[in-house]
C-alpha positions in Angstrom: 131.4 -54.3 159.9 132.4 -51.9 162.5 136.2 -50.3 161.7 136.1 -47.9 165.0 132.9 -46.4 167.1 131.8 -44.1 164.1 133.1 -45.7 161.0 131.5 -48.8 159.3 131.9 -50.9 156.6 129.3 -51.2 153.6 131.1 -52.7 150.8 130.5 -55.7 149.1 132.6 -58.8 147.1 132.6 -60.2 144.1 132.9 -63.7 143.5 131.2 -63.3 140.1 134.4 -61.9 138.6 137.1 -64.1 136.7 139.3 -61.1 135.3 139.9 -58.0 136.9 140.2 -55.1 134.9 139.6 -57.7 132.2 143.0 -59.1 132.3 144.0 -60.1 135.8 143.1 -63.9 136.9 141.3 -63.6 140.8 140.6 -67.3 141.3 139.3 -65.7 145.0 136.9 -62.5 143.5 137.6 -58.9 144.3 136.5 -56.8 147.3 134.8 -53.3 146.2 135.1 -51.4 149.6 133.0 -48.5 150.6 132.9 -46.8 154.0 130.2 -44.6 156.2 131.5 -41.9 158.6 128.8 -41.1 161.3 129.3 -38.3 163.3 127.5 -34.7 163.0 127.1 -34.8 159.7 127.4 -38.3 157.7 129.9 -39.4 154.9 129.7 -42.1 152.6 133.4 -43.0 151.0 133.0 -44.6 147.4 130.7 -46.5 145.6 131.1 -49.8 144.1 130.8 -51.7 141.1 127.5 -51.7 139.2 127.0 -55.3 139.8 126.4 -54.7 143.1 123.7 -51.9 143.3 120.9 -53.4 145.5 123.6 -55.0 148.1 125.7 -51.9 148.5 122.1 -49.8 148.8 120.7 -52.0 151.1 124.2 -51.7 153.3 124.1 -47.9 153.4 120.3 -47.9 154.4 121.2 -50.8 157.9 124.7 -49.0 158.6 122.3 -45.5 158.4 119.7 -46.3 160.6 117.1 -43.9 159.4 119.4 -40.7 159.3 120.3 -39.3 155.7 123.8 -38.6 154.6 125.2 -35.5 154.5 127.9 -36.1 152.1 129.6 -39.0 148.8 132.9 -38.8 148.9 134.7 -39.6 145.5 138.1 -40.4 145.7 138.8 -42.5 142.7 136.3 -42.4 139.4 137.3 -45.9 138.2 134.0 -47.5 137.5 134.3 -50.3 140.2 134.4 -47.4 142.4 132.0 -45.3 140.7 129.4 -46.9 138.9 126.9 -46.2 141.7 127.0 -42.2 142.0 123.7 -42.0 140.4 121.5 -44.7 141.7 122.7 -43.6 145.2 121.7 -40.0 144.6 118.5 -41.5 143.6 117.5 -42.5 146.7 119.3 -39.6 148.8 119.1 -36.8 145.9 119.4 -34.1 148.9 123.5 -35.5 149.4 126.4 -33.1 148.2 129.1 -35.3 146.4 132.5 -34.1 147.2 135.6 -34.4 144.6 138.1 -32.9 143.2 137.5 -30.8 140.1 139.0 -33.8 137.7 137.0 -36.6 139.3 134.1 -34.0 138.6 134.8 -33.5 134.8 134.9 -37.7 134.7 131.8 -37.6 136.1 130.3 -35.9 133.0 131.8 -38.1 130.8 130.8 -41.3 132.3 127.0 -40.3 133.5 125.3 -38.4 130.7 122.3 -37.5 133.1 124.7 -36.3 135.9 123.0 -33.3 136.6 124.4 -29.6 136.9 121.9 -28.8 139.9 123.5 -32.0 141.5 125.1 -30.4 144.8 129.0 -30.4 144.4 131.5 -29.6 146.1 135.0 -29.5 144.6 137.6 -29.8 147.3 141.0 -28.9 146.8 144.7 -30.1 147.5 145.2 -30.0 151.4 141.6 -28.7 151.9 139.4 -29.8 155.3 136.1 -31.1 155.4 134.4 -31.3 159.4 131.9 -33.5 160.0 131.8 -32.3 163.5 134.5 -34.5 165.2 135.8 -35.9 162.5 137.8 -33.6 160.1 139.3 -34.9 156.9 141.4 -34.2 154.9 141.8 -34.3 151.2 145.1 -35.2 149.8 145.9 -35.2 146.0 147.3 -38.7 144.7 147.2 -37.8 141.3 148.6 -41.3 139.0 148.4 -43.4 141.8 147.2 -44.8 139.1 144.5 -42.3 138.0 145.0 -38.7 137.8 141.8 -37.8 139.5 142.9 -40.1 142.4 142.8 -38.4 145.9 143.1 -39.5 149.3 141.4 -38.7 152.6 142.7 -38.8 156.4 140.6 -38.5 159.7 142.5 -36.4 162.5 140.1 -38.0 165.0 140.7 -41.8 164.7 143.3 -41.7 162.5 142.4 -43.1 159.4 143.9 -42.9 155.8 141.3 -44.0 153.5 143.6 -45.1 150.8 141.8 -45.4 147.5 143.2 -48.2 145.5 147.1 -47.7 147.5 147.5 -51.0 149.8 145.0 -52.9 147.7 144.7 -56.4 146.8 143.4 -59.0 144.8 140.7 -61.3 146.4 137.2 -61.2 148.6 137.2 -60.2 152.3 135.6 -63.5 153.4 138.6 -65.2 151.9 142.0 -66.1 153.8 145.1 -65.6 152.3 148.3 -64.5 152.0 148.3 -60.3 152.4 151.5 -60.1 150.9 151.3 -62.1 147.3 148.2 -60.9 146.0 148.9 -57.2 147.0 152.2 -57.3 145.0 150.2 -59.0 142.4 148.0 -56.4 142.4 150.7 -53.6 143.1 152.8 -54.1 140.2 149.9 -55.6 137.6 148.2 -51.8 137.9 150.2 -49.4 139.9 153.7 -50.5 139.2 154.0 -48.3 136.2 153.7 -44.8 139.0 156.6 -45.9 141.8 157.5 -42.3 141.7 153.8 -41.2 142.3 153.7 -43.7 145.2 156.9 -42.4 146.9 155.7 -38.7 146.6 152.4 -40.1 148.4 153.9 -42.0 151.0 156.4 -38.9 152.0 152.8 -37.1 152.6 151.6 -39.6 154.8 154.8 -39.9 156.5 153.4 -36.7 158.0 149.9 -37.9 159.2 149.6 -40.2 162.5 148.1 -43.4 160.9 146.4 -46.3 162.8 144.3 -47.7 160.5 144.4 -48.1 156.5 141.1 -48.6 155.0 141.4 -49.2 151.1 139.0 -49.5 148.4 140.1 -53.0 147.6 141.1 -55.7 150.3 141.4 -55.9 153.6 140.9 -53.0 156.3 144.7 -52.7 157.7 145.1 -52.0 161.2 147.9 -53.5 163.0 151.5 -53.8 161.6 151.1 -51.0 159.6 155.0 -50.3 159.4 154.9 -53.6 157.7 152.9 -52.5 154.8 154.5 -49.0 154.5 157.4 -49.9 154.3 156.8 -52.9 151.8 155.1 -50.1 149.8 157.9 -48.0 149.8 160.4 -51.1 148.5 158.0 -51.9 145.6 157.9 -48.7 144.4 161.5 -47.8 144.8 162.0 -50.6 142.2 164.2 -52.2 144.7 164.6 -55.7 145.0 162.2 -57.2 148.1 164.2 -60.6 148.3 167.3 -62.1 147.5 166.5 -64.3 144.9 167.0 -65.8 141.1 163.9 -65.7 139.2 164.1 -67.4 135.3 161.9 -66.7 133.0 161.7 -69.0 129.7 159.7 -70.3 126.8 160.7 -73.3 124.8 159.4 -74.6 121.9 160.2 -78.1 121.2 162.0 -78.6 124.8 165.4 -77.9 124.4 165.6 -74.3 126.0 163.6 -75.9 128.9 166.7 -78.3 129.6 169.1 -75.7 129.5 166.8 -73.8 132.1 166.4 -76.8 134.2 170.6 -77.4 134.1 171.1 -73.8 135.3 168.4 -73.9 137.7 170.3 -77.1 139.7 173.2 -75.9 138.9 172.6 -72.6 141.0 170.4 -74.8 143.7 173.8 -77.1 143.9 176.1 -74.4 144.6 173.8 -72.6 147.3 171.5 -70.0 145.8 169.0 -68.7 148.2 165.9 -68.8 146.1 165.3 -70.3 142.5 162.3 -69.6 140.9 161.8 -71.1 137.4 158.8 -70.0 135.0 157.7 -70.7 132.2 155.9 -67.4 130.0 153.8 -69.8 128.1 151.9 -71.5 130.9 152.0 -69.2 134.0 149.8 -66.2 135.0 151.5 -63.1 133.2 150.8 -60.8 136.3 152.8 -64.0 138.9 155.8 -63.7 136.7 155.7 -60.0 136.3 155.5 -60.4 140.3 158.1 -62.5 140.7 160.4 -60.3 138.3 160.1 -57.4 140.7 160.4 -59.6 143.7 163.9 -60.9 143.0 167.1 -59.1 142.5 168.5 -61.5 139.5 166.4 -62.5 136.3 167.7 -64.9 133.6 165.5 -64.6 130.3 165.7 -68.0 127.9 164.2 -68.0 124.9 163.9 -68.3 121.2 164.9 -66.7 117.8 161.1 -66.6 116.4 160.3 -64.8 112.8 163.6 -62.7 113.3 162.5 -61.7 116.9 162.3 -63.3 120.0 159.4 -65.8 120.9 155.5 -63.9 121.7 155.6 -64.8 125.2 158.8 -63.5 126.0 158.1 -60.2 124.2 154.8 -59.9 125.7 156.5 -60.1 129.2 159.9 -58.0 128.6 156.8 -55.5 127.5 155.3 -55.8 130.9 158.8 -55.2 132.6 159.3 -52.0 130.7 156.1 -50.2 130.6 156.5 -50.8 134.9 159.7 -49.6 134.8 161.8 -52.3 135.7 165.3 -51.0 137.2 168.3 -51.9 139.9 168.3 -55.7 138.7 171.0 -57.9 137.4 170.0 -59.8 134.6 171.2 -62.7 132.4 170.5 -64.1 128.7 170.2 -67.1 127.2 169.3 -68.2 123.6 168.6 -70.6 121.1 168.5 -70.5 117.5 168.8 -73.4 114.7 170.2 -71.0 112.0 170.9 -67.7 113.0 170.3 -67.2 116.9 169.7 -62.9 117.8 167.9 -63.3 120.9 170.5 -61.9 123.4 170.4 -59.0 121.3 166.8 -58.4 120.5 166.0 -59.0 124.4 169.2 -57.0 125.3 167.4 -54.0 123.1 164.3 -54.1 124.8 165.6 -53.7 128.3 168.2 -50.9 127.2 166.1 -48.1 128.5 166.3 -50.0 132.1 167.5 -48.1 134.7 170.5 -49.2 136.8 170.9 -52.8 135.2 173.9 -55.0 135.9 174.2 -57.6 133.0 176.1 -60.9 133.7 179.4 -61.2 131.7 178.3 -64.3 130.7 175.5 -64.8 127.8 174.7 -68.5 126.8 173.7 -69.2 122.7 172.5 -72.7 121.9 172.4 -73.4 118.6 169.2 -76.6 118.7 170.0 -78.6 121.1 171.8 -78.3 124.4 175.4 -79.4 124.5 178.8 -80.2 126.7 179.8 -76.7 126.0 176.8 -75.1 126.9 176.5 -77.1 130.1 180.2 -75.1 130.7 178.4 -72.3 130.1 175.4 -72.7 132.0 178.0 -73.5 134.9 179.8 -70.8 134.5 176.8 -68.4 134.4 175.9 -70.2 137.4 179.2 -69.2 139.2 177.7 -65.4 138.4 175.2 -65.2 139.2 175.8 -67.3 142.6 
C-alpha cells in the first residue's frame, strides 16, 4: 500500500488472534503495521509479530524492489513490534538498526544471539536522521506505555509515525467504527499514562502533521484535528460525552431490578444517554470504556464475603490503576444481613481525583422495596 510517493506500507494482520495482549477480546484481529521509507538511503519502521515472519519478509523484499535497506528503525520493543529484528537482519545483515539506548538494552534481553558486531546506532532525544530528502526525527515518548517508546516525524511529507499512540483494535481489511475500538484500545493499555500522552501531544503540537501512521490500525490522514483532539480529552481524564453509565452485578436478580428502576427512571425524566452494564457478562475493557466515556457512573452491587462482589472489584481495580478522575459517581447496595458496600466501593475510589459523589446512596436490604424505589427516584432527580 502506498501512504505518499516514497512511503509504503508492509505490515501485515492478524486474524489468528482471539486476545490481545492475552486479555483483550478482538472479535476483528489486530493490525501489526510496519512502514518502508525510500529515498537516498532506505528505512524500514518496525517489525511485526513473530507469527508473521515469511509475510512481513516477503512484503519488505516487493515494496524494495531489489535495493537493500539502509536502516530498522525501532521505535517500540513490544514483541508484536519486535519479534522480527533478527530474522530480518538475517536476510539484510549489512542494515544498521537505529534505537534509542533503552530499546537497545531490551534488545539483549529478549534476543540472546543479538550480536554486539550488529551495527547500531543509538539516536538520542530530538536527534535527526537524513535519508536524503527525508529527515526524521526522533522524539522520546517514554510510558506511552513503554519506557523505551519513541516516536519519529518526517519534515518532508509530514509524517508522525506514532508507535502504538492513535492505535486500535481490529485488522485493516475490516470496516469499522475508528472511534470505539481506539478508546477500547486507549484506555485498556495506555489509559494508565494520560500525563505521558499530554506531554507527547504538546511536542507534536509543534510539528506540521498531515498524516499519522501508527503501529496498530489504520494509516490516519484526513481529519486529523479529530483524533488529536479526542486524544487529548481521553487523556485529560475528561469526560468525552454527556452521559450516565451504570455499572452492576446481581446475584439472585434483585440489584438488577433496582438498576433497571433507576435506569427508566432517569430515561423518564430526560437523561441524554443511559448505559446499563452488567460486570458479570460484558467485555471488561467495553465497560472500562464506557466508564471513561461518560461523566456520571452509578456502581450497584453486593456485600460478598465481607467485601463487595469479584466483578465489581475487579472493575473498580481497572478504574484506579487508569486513574479515573473528574467524574461524579453514585452508590448503590444490597446486603441481606449486614450491607457495607457503599463503603468498601467508596474506599476504593478514595484516591480518585476530582470526584463529585451524589448526596444520595441507596442500601437494599434483599429485595427491592417502595422505599428504595423513593430512593432510586430521588437519586434519579441527582443525577438528572
Amino acid at each position: 500500500m502506498k501512504i505518499t510517493n516514497d512511503i509504503l506500507y508492509v505490515g501485515v494482520n492478524d486474524h489468528s488472534v482471539d486476545l490481545f495482549e492475552g486479555q483483550f477480546v478482538v472479535p476483528n484481529g489486530m493490525a501489526y503495521n510496519s512502514y518502508i521509507i525510500k529515498d537516498e538511503k532506505i528505512a524500514v519502521f518496525d517489525t511485526v509479530d513473530a507469527k508473521f515472519t515469511k509475510e512481513w519478509l516477503e512484503n519488505i523484499k516487493k515494496a524494495l524492489d531489489g535495493k537493500m535497506p539502509d536502516y530498522l528503525i525501532i521505535q517500540h520493543m513490544e514483541p508484536d513490534h519486535s519479534a522480527n529484528i533478527l530474522n530480518f537482519l538475517g536476510v539484510y545483515p549489512d542494515t544498521t538498526v537505529v534505537a534509542n539506548a533503552k530499546a537497545f538494552a531490551m534488545m539483549e534481553k529478549y534476543f540472546e544471539d543479538f550480536k554486539a558486531e550488529t551495527k547500531r546506532l543509538v539516536v538520542e532525544n530530538g536527534e535527526n536522521l537524513s535519508l536524503g530528502k527525508h529527515e526524521l526525527t526522533f522524539v522520546f515518548a517514554p510510558m506511552v506505555h513503554w519506557p523505551e517508546v519513541m516516536v519519529t516525524y518526517d519534515a518532508f511529507d509530514k509524517v508522525l509515525f506514532s508507535a502504538d499512540g492513535f492505535g486500535k483494535f481490529g485488522a485493516l481489511d475490516v470496516e469499522e467504527d475508528w472511534t470505539c475500538e481506539a478508546r477500547r484500545y486507549y484506555f485498556g493499555i495506555v489509559g494508565k499514562y494520560g500525563a505521558q500522552v499530554q506531554t507527547l501531544l504538546k511536542k507534536a503540537s509543534e510539528l506540521d502533521i498531515e498524516i499519522i501512521c501508527p503501529l496498530h490500525g489504520p494509516v490516519l490522514n484526513e481529519c486529523l484535528e479529530y483524533y488529536i483532539n479526542i486524544y487529548d480529552t481521553w487523556s485529560s481524564y475528561k469526560p468525552e460525552t454527556d452521559g450516565i453509565m451504570i455499572a452492576y452485578t446481581s446475584v439472585y436478580g434483585n440489584t438488577k431490578n433496582a438498576v433497571e428502576y433507576l435506569a427508566d427512571a432517569l430515561r423518564q425524566k430526560g437523561c441524554p444517554k443511559v448505559v446499563v452494564c452488567d460486570l458479570a457478562r460484558e467485555d471488561m475493557a467495553e465497560a472500562v470504556e464506557d466508564a471513561f466515556r461518560y461523566n456520571k457512573l452509578v456502581l450497584a452491587t453486593t456485600t460478598y464475603n465481607n467485601d463487595i462482589f469479584p466483578f465489581m472489584n475487579h472493575f473498580i481495580d481497572a478504574l484506579t490503576e487508569r486513574n479515573y478522575q473528574n467524574r461524579t459517581i453514585a452508590l448503590i447496595e444490597n446486603g441481606s444481613w449486614a450491607p457495607q458496600a457503599v463503603k468498601i466501593m467508596k474506599g476504593k475510589l478514595s484516591k480518585c481525583k476530582n470526584i463529585t459523589w451524589t448526596e444520595t446512596n441507596v442500601t437494599i436490604h434483599s429485595a427491592l422495596k417502595k422505599e428504595n424505589k423513593e430512593q432510586l427516584e430521588t437519586l434519579a432527580d441527582e443525577l438528572c
